[in-house]
N, C-alpha and C positions, 0 to 999 in steps of 0.2 A: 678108626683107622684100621688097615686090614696089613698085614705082614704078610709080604708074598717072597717067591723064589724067582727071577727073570730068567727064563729060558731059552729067550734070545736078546741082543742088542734093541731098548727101546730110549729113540732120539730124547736128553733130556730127562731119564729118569735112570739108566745104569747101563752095563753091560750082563751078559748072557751067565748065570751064575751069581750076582749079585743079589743079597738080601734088603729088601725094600719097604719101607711103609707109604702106604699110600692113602687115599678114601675110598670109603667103601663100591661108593657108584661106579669110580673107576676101575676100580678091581675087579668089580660084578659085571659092568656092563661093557667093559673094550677088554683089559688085559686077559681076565680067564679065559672068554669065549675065542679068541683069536690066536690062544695059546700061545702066549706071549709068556704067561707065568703060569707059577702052581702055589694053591695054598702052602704057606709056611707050620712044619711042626718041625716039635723034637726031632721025628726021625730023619726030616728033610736034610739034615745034616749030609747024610752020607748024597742025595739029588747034588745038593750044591757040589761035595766034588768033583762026584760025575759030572756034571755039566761044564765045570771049568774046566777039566780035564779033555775033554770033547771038547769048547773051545782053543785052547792051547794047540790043541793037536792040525785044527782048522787057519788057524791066524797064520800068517805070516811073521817068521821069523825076525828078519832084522829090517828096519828103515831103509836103507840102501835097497834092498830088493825093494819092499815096496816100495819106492822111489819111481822106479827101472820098471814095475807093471804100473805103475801112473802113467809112466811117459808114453807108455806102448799104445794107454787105454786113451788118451787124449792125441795122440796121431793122428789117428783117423776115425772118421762116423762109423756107425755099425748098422748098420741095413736089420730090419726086421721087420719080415715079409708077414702078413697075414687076411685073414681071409675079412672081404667087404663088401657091405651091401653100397646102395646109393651115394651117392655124393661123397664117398671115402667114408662114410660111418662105419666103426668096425662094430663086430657083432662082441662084443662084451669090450673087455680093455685091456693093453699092454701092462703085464706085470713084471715085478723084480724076475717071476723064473723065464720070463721072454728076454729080459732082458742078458740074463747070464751066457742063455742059451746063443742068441747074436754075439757076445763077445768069444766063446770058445770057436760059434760059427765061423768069424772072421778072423780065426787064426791069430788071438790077442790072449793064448790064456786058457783058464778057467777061474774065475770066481763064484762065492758061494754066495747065492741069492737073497740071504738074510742079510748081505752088506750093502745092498742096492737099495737107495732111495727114493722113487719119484716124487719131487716136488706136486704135479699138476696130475690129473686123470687123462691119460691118454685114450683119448674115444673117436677118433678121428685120422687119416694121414696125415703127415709131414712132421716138422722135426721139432727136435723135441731134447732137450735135457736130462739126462739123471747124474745123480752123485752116489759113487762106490767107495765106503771104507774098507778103504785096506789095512791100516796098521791104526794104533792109536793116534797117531800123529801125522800123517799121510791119508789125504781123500783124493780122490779121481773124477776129474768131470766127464763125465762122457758123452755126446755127439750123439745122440739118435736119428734114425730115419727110419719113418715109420711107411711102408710099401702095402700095396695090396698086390695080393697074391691069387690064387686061382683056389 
């Protein structure tokens, strides 16, 4: 088992600042290289504050607000235009920082891209799902639409 530091939100295993054991393979081969976490020492102590500390400062304050950017973010779809070859195939894939990027776009906000979900690999146009944690207790479905662009 390998004791790591999570340095950001992973689904299922903690939040950003949380101390964690896990297995080895998974520590070696997803969470370190994706930078997800950091080995755990002694001195990690003081990483952990910092990082909650950085979190805290990132989250949204109270439930009510996050509430009120749920409502905003489920309104309406969010257009994100990008560049395609053939048959709508996009040239790589829509990810969480596309995604944040169309919500400030459309004048919904800003959220921080490590709260962004995709369910599914977007590699193609049209529409599409993801889910945005906002608060601990408060999640956002949001409406994708996925365009090709020039």
């Amino acid at each position: 088992m390998a004791k790591l530091i999570l340095t950001q939100e992973v689904t299922g295993l903690g939040a950003a600042g949380d101390v964690v054991e896990v297995k080895n393979g998974y520590a070696r081969n997803y969470l370190l290289p994706r930078g997800y976490a950091l080995t755990w020492s002694k001195g990690g102590e003081k990483d952990v504050e910092r990082i909650r500390a950085a979190r805290q400062a990132r989250e949204i304050a109270t439930v009510e607000e996050a509430q009120q950017i749920a409502e905003k973010l489920q309104s309406q779809p969010v257009k994100i235009v990008v560049k395609t070859g053939e048959n709508g195939r996009l040239f790589g894939t829509v990810g969480a920082a596309h995604v944040a990027e169309g919500v400030e776009a459309a004048g919904l906000g800003s959220i921080d891209k490590r709260t962004v979900e995709i369910p599914e690999r977007i590699k193609a146009t049209g529409n599409y799902t993801a889910t945005v944690k906002l608060h601990a207790d408060v999640t956002a479905t949001v409406d994708l639409q996925v365009v090709a662009g020039k």
